[in-house]
TIKOL-203984 format. One record per residue (C-alpha): x, z, y; residue number from 0. Coordinates in steps of 0.25 Angstrom, whole numbers, plus 2048, in hexadecimal, padded with zeros to 3 digits. Example, Ala and Ser with C-alpha at 12.3 -4.5 7.8 and 13.67 -1.06 7.14 Angstrom:
! residues 2
<pt><px>831</px><pz>81F</pz><py>7EE</py><pos>0</pos></pt>
<pt><px>837</px><pz>81D</pz><py>7FC</py><pos>1</pos></pt>
! end
This chain:
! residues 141
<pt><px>81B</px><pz>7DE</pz><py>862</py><pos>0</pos></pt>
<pt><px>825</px><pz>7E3</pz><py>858</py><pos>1</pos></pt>
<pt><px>81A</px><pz>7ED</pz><py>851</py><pos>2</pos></pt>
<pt><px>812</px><pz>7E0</pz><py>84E</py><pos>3</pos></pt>
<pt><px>81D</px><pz>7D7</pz><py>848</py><pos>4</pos></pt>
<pt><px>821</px><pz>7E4</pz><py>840</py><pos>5</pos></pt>
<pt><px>814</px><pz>7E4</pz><py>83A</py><pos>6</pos></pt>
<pt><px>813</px><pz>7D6</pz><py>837</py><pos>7</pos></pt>
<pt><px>822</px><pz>7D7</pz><py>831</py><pos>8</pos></pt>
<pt><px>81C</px><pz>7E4</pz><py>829</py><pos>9</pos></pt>
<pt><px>814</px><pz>7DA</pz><py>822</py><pos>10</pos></pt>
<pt><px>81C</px><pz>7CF</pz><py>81E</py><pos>11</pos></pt>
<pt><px>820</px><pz>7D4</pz><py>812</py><pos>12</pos></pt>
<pt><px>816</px><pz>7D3</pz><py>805</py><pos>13</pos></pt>
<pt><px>81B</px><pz>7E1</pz><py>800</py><pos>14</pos></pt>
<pt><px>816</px><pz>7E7</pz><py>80D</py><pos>15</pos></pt>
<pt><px>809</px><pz>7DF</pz><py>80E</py><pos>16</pos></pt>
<pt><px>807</px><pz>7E7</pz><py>7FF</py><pos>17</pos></pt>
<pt><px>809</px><pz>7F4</pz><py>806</py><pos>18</pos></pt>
<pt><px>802</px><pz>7F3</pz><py>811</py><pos>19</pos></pt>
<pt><px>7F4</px><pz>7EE</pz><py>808</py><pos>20</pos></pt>
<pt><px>7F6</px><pz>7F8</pz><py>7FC</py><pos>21</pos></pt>
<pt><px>7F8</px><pz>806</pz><py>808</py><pos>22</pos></pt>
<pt><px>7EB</px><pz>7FE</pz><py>80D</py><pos>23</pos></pt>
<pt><px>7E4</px><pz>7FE</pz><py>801</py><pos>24</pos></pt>
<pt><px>7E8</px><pz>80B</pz><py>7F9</py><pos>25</pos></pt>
<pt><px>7E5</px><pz>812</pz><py>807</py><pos>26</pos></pt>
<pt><px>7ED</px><pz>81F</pz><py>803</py><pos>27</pos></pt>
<pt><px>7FB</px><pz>823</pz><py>806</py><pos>28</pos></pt>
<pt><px>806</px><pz>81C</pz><py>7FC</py><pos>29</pos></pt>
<pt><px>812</px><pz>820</pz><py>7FB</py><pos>30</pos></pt>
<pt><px>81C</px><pz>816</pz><py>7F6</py><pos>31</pos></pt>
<pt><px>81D</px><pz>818</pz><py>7E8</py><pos>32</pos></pt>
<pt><px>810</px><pz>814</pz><py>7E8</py><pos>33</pos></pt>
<pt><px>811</px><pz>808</pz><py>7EF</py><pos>34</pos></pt>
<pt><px>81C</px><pz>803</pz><py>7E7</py><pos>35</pos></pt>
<pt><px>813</px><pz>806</pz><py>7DB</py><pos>36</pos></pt>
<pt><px>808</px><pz>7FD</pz><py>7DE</py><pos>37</pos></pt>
<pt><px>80F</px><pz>7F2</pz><py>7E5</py><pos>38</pos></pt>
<pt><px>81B</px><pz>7F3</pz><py>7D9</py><pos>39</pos></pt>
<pt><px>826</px><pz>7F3</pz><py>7E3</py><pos>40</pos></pt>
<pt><px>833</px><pz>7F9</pz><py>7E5</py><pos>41</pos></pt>
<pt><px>833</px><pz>806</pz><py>7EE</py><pos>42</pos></pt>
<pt><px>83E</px><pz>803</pz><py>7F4</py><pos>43</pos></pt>
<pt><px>837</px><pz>7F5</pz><py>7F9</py><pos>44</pos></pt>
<pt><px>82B</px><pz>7FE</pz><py>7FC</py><pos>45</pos></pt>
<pt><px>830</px><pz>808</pz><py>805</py><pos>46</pos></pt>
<pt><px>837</px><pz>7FC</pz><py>80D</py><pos>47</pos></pt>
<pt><px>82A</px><pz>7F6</pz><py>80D</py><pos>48</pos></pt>
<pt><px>823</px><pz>803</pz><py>813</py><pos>49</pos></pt>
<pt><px>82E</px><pz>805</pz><py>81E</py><pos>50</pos></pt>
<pt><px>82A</px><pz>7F7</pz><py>824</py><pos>51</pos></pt>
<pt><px>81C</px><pz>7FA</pz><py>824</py><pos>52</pos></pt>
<pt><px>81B</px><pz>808</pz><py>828</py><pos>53</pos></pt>
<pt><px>826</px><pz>802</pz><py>835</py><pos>54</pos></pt>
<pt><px>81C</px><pz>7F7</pz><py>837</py><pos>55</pos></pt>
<pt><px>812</px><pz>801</pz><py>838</py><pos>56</pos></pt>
<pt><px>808</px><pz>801</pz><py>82D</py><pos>57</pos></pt>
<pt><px>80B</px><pz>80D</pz><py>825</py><pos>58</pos></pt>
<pt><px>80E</px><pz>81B</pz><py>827</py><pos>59</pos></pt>
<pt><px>814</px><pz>823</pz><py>81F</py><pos>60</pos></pt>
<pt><px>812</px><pz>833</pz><py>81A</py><pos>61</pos></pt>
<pt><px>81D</px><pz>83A</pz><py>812</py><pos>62</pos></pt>
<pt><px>818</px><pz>844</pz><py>806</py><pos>63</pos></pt>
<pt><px>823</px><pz>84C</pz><py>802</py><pos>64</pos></pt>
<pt><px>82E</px><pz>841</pz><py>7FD</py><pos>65</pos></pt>
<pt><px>823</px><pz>834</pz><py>7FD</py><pos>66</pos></pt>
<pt><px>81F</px><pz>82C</pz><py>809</py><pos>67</pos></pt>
<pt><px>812</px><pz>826</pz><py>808</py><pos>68</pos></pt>
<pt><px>80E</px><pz>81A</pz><py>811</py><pos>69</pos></pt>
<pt><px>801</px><pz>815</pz><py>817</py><pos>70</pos></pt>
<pt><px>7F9</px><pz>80C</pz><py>81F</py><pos>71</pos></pt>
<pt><px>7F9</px><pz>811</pz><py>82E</py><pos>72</pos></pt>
<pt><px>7EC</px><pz>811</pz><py>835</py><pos>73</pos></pt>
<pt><px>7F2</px><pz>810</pz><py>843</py><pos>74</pos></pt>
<pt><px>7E8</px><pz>80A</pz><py>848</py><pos>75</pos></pt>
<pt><px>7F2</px><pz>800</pz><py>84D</py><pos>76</pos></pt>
<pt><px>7E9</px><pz>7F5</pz><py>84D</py><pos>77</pos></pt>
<pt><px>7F5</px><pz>7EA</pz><py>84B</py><pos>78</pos></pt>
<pt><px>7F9</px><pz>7F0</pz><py>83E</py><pos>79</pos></pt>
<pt><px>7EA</px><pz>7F3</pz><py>83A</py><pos>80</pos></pt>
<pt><px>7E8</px><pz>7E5</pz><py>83C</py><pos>81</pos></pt>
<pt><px>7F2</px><pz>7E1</pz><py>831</py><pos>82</pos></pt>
<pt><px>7EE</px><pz>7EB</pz><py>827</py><pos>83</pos></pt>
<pt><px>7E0</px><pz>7E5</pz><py>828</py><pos>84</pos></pt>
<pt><px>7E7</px><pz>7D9</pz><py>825</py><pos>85</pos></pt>
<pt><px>7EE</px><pz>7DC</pz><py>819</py><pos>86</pos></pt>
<pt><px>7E3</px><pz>7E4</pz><py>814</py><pos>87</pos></pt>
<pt><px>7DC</px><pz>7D6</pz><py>814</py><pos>88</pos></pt>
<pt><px>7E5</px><pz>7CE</pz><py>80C</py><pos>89</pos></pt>
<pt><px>7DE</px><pz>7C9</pz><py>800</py><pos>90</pos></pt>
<pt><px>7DD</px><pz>7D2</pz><py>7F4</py><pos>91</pos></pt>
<pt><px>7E3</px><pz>7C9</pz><py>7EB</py><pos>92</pos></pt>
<pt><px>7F1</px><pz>7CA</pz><py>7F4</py><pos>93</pos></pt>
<pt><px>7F2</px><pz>7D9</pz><py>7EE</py><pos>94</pos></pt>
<pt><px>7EC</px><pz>7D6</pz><py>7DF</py><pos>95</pos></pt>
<pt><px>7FB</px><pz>7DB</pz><py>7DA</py><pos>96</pos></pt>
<pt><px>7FA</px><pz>7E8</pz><py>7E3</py><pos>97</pos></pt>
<pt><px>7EC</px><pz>7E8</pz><py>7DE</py><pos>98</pos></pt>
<pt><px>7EE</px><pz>7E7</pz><py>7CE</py><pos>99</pos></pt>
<pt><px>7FC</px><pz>7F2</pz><py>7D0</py><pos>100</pos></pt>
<pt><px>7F3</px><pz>7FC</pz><py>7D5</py><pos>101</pos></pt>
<pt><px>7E7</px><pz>7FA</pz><py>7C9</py><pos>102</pos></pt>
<pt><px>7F2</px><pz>7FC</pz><py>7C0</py><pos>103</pos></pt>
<pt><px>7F7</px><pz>807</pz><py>7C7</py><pos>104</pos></pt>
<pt><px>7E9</px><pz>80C</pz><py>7C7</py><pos>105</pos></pt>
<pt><px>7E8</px><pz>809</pz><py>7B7</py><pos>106</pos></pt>
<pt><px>7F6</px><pz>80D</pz><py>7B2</py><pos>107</pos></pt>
<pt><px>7F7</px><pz>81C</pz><py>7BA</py><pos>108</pos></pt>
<pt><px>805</px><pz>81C</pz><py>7BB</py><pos>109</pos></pt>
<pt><px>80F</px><pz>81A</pz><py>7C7</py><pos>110</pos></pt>
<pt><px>81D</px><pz>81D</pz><py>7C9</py><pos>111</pos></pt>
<pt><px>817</px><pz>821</pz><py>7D7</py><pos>112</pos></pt>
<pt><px>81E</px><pz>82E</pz><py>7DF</py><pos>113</pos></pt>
<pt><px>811</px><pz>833</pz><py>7E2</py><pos>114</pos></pt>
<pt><px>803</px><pz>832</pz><py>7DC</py><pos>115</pos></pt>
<pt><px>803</px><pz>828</pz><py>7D5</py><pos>116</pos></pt>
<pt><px>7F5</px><pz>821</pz><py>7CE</py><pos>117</pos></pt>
<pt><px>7F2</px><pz>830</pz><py>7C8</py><pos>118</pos></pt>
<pt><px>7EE</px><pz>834</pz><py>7D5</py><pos>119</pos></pt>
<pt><px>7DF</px><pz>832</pz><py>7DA</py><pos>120</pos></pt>
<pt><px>7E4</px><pz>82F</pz><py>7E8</py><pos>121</pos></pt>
<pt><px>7EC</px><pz>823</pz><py>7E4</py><pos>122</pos></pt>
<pt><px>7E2</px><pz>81F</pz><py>7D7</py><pos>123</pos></pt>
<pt><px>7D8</px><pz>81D</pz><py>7E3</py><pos>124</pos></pt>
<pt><px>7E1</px><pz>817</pz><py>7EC</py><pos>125</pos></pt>
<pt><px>7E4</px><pz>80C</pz><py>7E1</py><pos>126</pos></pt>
<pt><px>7D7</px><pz>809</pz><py>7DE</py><pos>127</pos></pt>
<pt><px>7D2</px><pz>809</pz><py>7ED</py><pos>128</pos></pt>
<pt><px>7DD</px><pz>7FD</pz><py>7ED</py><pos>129</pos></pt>
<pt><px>7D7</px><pz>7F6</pz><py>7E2</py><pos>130</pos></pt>
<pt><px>7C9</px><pz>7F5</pz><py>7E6</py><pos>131</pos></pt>
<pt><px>7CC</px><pz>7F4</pz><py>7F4</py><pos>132</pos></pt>
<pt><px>7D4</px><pz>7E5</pz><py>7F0</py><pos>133</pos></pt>
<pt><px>7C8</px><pz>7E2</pz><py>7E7</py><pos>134</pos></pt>
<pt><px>7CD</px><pz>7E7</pz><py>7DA</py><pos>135</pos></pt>
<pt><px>7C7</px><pz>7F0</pz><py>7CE</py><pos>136</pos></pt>
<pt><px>7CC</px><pz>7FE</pz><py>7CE</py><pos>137</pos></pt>
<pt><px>7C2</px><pz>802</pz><py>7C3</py><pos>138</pos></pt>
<pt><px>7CD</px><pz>804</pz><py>7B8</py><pos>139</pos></pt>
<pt><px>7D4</px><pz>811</pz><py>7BA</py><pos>140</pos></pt>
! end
């Protein structure tokens, strides 16, 4: 029982609901430079944020040198697939902020990020993979 409420506990918190859709949308490894980038948090709240998730169960993580990068597990647990499904079914407009950070992220071609940054084709598709997967144009960039 304890793995069921840990999960629900995982998601109480707005910041984590935020993580959980954008690692569903980007559909790529991020590490959490990244996500502070696009959800204009601290990283410090971040990686507090990530600890609960990844204990919960939703995310792995894989270490690249000095970075860790965190994504959605495909346990196949189908409890915890369950709830992804359902936050990858709140409504578009919930995310619009997420949503407009990364189109300007796509636009502007900068990021203090450790890694790739918007200069990287990997995480320029990525972005506009989650713009057009909530409905948005990512024609600009």
């Amino acid at each position: 029982m304890e793995e069921y409420t840990a999960a629900f506990q995982a998601l109480s918190d707005q910041t984590r609901v935020r993580i959980i859709w954008l690692l569903a949308n980007m559909q790529i490894k991020i590490c959490v430079c990244e996500i502070t980038e696009v959800l204009n948090e601290s990283e410090f709240k971040v990686s507090r944020h990530l600890k609960i998730l990844k204990s919960a169960g939703f995310l792995g993580e894989e270490k690249e040198g000095r970075w860790v990068f965190y994504f959605l597990k495909n346990s196949g647990n189908v409890y915890l697939q369950t709830i992804l499904r359902a936050v990858r079914a709140i409504p578009r407009e919930t995310f619009i902020v997420e949503i407009e950070r990364c189109r300007q992220l796509l636009l502007c071609g900068e990021m203090k990020s450790c890694r790739i940054g918007v200069n990287s084709d990997e995480w320029k598709t990525a972005l506009k993979r989650t713009i057009e997967n909530m409905g948005g144009n990512s024609n600009e960039g």
